[in-house]
Each structure stands twice: as structure tokens, then as C-alpha cells.
N, C-alpha and C positions, 0 to 999 in steps of 0.2 A: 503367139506360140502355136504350134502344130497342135493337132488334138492327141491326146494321149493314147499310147499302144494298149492294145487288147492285149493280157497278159497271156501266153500258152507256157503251160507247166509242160517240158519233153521230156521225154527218157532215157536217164545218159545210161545205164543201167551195164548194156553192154558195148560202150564207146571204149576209144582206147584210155588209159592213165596216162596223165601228163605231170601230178604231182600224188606221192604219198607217204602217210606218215605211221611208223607203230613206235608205241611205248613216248612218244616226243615228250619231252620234259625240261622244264627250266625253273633252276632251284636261286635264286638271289641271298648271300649271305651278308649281311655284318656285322662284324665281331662273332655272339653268339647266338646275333637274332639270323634266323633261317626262313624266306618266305618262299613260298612254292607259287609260283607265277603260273604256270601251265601244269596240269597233271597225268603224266600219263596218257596223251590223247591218241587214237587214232582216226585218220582221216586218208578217204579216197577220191580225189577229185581228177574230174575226166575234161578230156578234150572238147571245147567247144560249149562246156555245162559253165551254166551262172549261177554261183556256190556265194550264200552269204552266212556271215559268222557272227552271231547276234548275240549281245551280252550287253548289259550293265557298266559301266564304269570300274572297273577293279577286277573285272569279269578274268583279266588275261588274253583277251583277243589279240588288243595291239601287243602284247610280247608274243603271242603267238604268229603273227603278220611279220614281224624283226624276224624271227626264225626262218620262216619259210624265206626272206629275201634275202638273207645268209648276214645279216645285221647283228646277230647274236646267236651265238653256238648254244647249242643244246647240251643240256645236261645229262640227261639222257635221250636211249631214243633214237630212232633212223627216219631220214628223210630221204624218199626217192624222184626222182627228177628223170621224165622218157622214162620208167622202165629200169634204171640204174638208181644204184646208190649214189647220193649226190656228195659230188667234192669240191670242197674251195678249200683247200689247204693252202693253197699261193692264191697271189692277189693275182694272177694271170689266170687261175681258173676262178675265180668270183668275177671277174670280167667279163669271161667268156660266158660264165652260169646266169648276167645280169643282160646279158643278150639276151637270153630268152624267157627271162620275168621281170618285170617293172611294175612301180609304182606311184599313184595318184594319193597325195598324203592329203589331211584336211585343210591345213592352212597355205592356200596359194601364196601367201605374201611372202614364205617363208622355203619356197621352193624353186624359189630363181636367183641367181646371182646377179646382185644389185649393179654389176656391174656391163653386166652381157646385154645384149642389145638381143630384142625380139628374132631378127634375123642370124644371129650367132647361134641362139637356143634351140634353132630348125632346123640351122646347117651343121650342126654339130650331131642331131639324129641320123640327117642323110651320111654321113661321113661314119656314125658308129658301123650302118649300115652298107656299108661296102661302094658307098657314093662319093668317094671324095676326088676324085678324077672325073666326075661326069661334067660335062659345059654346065656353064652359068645358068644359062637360057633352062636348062633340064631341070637343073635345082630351083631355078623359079617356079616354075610349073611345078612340079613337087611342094615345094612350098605355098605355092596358091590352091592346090589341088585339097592340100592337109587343111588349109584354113577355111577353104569354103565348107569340107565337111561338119564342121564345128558351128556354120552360118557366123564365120568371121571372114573379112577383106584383107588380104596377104597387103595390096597397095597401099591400105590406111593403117596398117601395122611397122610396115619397113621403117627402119632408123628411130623406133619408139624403143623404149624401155619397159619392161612388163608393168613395174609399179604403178606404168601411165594407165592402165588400164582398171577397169571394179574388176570385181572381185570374180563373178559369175564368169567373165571373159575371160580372164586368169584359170582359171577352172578349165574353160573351152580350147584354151590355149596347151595346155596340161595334154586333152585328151588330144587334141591335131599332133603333139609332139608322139603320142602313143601309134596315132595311126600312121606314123612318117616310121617309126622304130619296127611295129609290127612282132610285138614277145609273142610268144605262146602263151604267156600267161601276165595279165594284170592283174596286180592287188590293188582295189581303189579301197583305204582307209577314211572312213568316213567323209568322202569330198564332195559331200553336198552341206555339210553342219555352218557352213560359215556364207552361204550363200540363202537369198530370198524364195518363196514358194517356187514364184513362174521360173526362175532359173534351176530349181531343182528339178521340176518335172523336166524340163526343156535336158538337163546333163544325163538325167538318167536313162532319157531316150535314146541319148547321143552313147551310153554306153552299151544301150541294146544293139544297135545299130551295128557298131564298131563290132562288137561279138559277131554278128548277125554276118557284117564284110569282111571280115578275116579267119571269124573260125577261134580264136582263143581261145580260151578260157581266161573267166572272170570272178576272182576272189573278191567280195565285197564285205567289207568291216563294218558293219554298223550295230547302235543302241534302238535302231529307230523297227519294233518290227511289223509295223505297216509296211515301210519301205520295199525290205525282204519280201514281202507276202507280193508286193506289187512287179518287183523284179526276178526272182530268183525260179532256176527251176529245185534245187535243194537248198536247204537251211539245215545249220547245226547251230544250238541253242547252246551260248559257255555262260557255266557259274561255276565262280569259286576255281578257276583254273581247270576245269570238265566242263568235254560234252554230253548232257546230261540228257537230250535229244538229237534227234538226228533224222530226216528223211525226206521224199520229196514237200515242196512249199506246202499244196493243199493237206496233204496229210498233218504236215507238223501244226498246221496255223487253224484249219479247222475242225483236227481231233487230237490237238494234243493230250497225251499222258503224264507230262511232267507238273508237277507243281509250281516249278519256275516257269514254265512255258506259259503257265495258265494267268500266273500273275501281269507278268508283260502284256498277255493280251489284254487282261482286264485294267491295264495302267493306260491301253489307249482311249482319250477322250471321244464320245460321239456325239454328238453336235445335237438327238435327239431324246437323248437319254438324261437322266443326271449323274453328275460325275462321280464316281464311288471312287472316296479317300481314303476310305478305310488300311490301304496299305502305304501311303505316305507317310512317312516319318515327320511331323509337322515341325517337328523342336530341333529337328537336325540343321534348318536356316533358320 
């Protein structure tokens, strides 16, 4: 594996908006139980910035990640999309609105259809993408183009099945489909949790990368907030369905103000210290 990126923290400060959100809320009812998933959030994320959204488990990230890819309507709350009020009222504009945001979910085994062949799942990006008329020969080359960026073989892939593949490669496969698609914006839902170290550093680079050759913007979901500190130029920290922090990486991770934020950081192990449990719940497993 490559040697890891030197992190630069940049300043999207005055870039243009490519997604944002005031008042977003998502309220879950049954019967007469009422749980409030997301609260009230706002959020501004720009073109070309690597934005990670870092919570806990129950935190409300992933319903807030369903929101923004128009997977679940807001309860309250505006979301904007370019600059506009975003609309998928018909299924012809969340098609069109899914053009230019996509998503890397965490479990690759559960993100391909068992039935589609490795070259189906590649030809079907070029085809979303206005390629479905180009010669064969072109879509090869597109195809071998996406998979070497990945440090995958378009040759040793053809007429396989994804399942045939581990997991990490599934993953790399994931992100060649992104760079064949080319959104404006990627949500990666924590897509390193089910893969090994050296595959983690080895995907995460591969999403700097991708950022770095197209320009997107990159929503990244994770519990992990080492990860964030390693990739992100902002972090917004969710508890309890709020952003209870928010600002660029070094500020949030090495002066943070929140009490949550302070906890997370103190929940990561360091290899030279001894580990303070003082905030694990030991009776909860």
C-alpha cells in the first residue's frame, strides 16, 4: 500500500454551496411514541470541501445521510441543492436530483444486485451518464480507466460477479462506479467499517483522490473521529439528533468546546497511554 496522505485542512469558507440545509428535521411516530431522529439542524456544505458528520450510534447521522439523498422526506425544514430549493416531488426529478449525489453505503455485500455481472454495474454508470451510444471499444476503456483508478484489473473483473470478490475490493469497486458516474456530491456512509486496516487507509485515500480529480464534494458518515480528523477539511459533531459542534477539522478536534466532542476524543485508545474507561458503560454488554 501507498504511503499515507499528508493531511491539509483548506478553506472552503468562500467556495460556492453545493448542498444546504435550515431548520432539517425528521420526527418518526408510532402510535403515540414520537422520536425525533434529526433536530432542527443546519448545515452548509461547499463545492469540492470534505465534510464528515460524526456521531455515535443513535446519533441520527444515517437519517440525516437518507435526507439529504432524498430517501426520506423531512419533516420539517429546507434543503437546498446548487443554490435552489431542492425538489423530488416525481420520481423523474429524484432521478434527475440522484445524478448529481450518490452514495457508498457500508455494507458492500448488500449494494449490488446479486444478479448483475461486474460489467453490467459499470455499463450501467456509463449509460446513466449520457454514454449509452458510445462504441464498445470506448466503454472498455472507461471501464478499465475507472478500475485501474481503484488499483483494480477491468480484464480479471469481466464476466465475474461482485460477490466473487472480498469485501475491500467491493468497496474499490463501489468508488470506480463513482468515478465512471462523476455527482457533485458523494455521501460515503461509513464504507470503511466492514473492511481490514490496510484496506481502510488504502479506500480513504482513494476518496481523497477522487475529490482531489473531480472536484466534488464529499459527505463522509462516520462513529470513527480519528478518521474525520485524518480526512476531513470540516466536521460537524451529531448528538442526540443535533449539531452540537461544528467547524473546521483542527479547530473542532484540537480545541474542541463541546462536552460530546471532548468525550469522543477521550474514547480514542492510544497505544502509549492507559486506556481511560471511565466513560464506558461496562453493564451495557
Amino acid at each position: 500500500m501507498s504511503e499515507a496522505k499528508t493531511r491539509i485542512n483548506k478553506d472552503f469558507t468562500n467556495a460556492p454551496m453545493c448542498l444546504s440545509g435550515r431548520g432539517v428535521t425528521r420526527v418518526f411516530t408510532a402510535g403515540r411514541t414520537r422520536t425525533v431522529a434529526v433536530d432542527h439542524v443546519d448545515f452548509d456544505f461547499h463545492v469540492g470541501e470534505f465534510v464528515s458528520i460524526v456521531g455515535e450510534s443513535g446519533s441520527g447521522k444515517t437519517t440525516l445521510s437518507k435526507m439529504l439523498l432524498g430517501l426520506l422526506e423531512a419533516t420539517e425544514g429546507e434543503i437546498q441543492f446548487m443554490g435552489k430549493p431542492r425538489d423530488i416531488s416525481t420520481g423523474a426529478k429524484k432521478r434527475e436530483y440522484w445524478k448529481g449525489i450518490q452514495a457508498i453505503f457500508q455494507d458492500p455485500f448488500s449494494s449490488y444486485n446479486v444478479f448483475h455481472k461486474i460489467d453490467s454495474v459499470l455499463l450501467d454508470c456509463i449509460n446513466m451518464r449520457g454514454g449509452k451510444n458510445l462504441p464498445k471499444e470506448k466503454k472498455i476503456e472507461m471501464m478499465t480507466e475507472a478500475c485501474s483508478f481503484v488499483n483494480l484489473k477491468f480484464a480479471e473483473l469481466t464476466n465475474k460477479y461482485p460477490f466473487e470478490l472480498s469485501g475491500g475490493q467491493m468497496q474499490r469497486l463501489m468508488i470506480a462506479r463513482i468515478f465512471l458516474l462523476k455527482p457533485k456530491i458523494l455521501l460515503a456512509d461509513e464504507p470503511t467499517s466492514m473492511v481490514d486496516a490496510c484496506s481502510r487507509a488504502t479506500i480513504l485515500d482513494m476518496l481523497l483522490d477522487l475529490r482531489d480529480e473531480t472536484g466534488m464534494t464529499i459527505i463522509f458518515i462516520t462513529h470513527d473521529i480519528g478518521l474525520a480528523y485524518y480526512i476531513s477539511d470540516t466536521v460537524y459533531i451529531m448528538e442526540h439528533g443535533k449539531f452540537v459542534e461544528y467547524g473546521k477539522a483542527d479547530e473542532v478536534i484540537i480545541n474542541p468546546q463541546a462536552a460530546y466532542t471532548k468525550r469522543l476524543i477521550s474514547d480514542v485508545p492510544k497505544i502509549h497511554e492507559a486506556w481511560d474507561l471511565s466513560t464506558v458503560d461496562l453493564k451495557a454488554n
